[in-house]
C-alpha positions in Angstrom: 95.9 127.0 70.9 97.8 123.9 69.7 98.2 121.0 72.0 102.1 120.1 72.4 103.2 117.0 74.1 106.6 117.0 75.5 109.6 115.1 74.3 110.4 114.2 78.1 107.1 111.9 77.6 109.5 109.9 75.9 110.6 109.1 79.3 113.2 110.3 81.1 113.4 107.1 83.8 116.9 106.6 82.9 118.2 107.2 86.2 121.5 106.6 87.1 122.5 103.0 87.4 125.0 100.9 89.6 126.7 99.7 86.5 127.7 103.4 85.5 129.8 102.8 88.4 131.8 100.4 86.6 133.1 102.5 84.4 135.2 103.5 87.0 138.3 101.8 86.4 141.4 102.0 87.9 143.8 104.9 86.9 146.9 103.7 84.5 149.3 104.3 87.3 151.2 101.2 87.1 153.4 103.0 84.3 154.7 105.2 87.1 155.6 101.8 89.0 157.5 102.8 92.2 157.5 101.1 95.7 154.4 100.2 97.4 153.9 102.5 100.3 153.6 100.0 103.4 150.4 100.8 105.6 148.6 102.8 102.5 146.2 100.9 100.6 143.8 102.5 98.4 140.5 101.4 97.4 137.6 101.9 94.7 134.0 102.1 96.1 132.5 102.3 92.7 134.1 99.5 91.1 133.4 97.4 94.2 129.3 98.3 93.6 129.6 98.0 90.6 131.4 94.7 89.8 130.5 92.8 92.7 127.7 90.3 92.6 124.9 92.2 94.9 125.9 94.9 93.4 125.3 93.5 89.7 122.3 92.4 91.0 121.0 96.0 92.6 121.4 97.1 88.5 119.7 94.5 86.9 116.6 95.3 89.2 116.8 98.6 88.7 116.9 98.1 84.8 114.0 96.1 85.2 111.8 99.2 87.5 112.8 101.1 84.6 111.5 98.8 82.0 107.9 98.7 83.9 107.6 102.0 84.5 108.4 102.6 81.0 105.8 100.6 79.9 103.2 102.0 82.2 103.7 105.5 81.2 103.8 103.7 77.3 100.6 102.2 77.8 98.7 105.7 78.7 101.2 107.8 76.5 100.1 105.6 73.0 96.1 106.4 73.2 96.9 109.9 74.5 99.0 110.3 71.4 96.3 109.2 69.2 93.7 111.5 70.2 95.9 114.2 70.0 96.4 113.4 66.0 92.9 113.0 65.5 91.9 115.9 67.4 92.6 118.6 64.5 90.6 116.4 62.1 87.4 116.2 64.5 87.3 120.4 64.3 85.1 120.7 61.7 82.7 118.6 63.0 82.6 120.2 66.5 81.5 123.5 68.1 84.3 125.8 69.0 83.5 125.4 72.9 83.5 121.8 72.4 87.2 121.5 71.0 88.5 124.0 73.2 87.3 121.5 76.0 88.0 118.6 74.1 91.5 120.2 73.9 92.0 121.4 77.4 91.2 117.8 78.5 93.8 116.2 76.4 96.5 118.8 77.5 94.7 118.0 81.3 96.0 114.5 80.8 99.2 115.1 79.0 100.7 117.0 81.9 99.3 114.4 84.7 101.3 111.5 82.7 103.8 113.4 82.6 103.7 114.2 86.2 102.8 110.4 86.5 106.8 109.9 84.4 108.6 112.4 86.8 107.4 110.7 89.9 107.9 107.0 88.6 111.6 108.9 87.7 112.2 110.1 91.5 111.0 107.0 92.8 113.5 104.9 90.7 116.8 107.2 91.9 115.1 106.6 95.8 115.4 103.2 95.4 118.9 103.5 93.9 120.4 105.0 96.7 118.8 102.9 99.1 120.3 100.3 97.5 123.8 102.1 97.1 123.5 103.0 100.9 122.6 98.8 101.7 125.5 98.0 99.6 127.7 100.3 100.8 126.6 99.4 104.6 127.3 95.4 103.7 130.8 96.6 102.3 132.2 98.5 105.4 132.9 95.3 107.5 134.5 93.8 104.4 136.3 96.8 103.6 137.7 96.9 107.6 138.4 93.1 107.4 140.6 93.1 104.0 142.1 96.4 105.3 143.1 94.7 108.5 144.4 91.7 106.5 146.8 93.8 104.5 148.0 95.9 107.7 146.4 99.3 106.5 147.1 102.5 108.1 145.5 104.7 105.6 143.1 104.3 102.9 142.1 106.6 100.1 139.9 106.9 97.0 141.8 105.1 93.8 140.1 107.3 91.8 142.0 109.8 93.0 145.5 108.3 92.8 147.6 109.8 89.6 150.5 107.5 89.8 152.5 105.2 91.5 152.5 101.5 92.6 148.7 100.0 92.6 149.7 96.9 94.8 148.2 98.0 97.6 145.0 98.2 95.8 142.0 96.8 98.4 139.0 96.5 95.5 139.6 93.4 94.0 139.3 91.4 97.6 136.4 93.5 98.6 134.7 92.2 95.9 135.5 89.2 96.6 134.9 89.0 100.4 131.5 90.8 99.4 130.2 88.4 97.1 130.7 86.0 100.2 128.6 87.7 102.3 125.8 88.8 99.8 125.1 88.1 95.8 121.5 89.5 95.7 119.2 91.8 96.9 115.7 92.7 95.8 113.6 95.6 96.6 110.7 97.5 94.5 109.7 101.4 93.9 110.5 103.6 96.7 107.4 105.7 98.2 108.5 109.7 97.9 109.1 111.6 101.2 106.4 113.8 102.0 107.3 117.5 101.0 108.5 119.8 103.8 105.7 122.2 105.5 106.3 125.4 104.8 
């Protein structure tokens, strides 16, 4: 039997982050022009968690998780790698039993890092949308403040809008009335939820 690391040892903590909601611009529909719509305004969530200064923050921590739990799996993964090269060269030299242990206990600890890389994974996307949901609970008297301000009656999703006259767009002062009222926010790994009893 031949010991076989997984590739997804090479980590896969890239979890989403806040600044993939950046790339979220608005649509080109200023080439439509058109009159502005009075009373519907129109708003981007993502660009305003993205771009906004908490929310530029929220990534930067979360890039920085990532980094440390890279390097804690790293640290274990390194060694573990190194016996597992050396291990076919050690075969003469051993009793059958005692490779076949030898290798059992090296496979042993290649599937608990990598069970170690999966949680450190789930508890990096926890902490994200916690940090989503506190950003997103921040905005909402923002967003109802600007939309007041601008005599709203409706507001939908830019993202969705195809065409048409983008002046009654609400994002770039929710940025800016968020960056007011917040600019930073720290917070660390997120404990899992216990699984449901069966």
């Amino acid at each position: 039997m031949r010991l076989v690391i997984s590739a997804a040892l090479a980590l896969g903590l890239a979890a989403p982050s806040l600044a993939a909601a950046q790339g979220a611009a608005a649509p080109n529909a200023n080439a439509l022009g058109g009159t502005a719509i009075p009373g519907l305004c129109m708003i981007s969530t993502q660009v305003v968690a993205g771009n906004s200064k908490v929310g530029q923050a929220a990534t930067a921590r979360l890039q920085e998780l990532q980094r440390q739990a890279q390097a804690e799996v790293n640290a274990e993964k390194t060694p573990l790698d190194a016996e597992i090269k050396a291990l076919p060269g050690q075969k003469a030299s051993m009793k059958p039993a005692e490779f076949q242990a030898k290798q059992q206990a090296l496979s042993n600890r290649a599937q608990a890092l990598q069970q170690k890389a999966n949680v450190r994974s789930a508890q990096i996307e926890v902490a994200r949308e916690k940090a989503l949901g506190r950003i997103s609970a921040e905005a909402q008297s923002v967003i109802a403040a600007v939309y007041k301000a601008h005599g709203c009656g409706l507001l939908v999703d830019r993202n969705s809008v195809l065409g048409g006259n983008m002046s009654n767009d609400l994002t770039p002062g929710v940025i800016q009335g968020l960056d007011a009222k917040i600019s930073t926010m720290t917070f660390d790994l997120e404990p899992l939820p216990a699984p449901a009893a069966r």
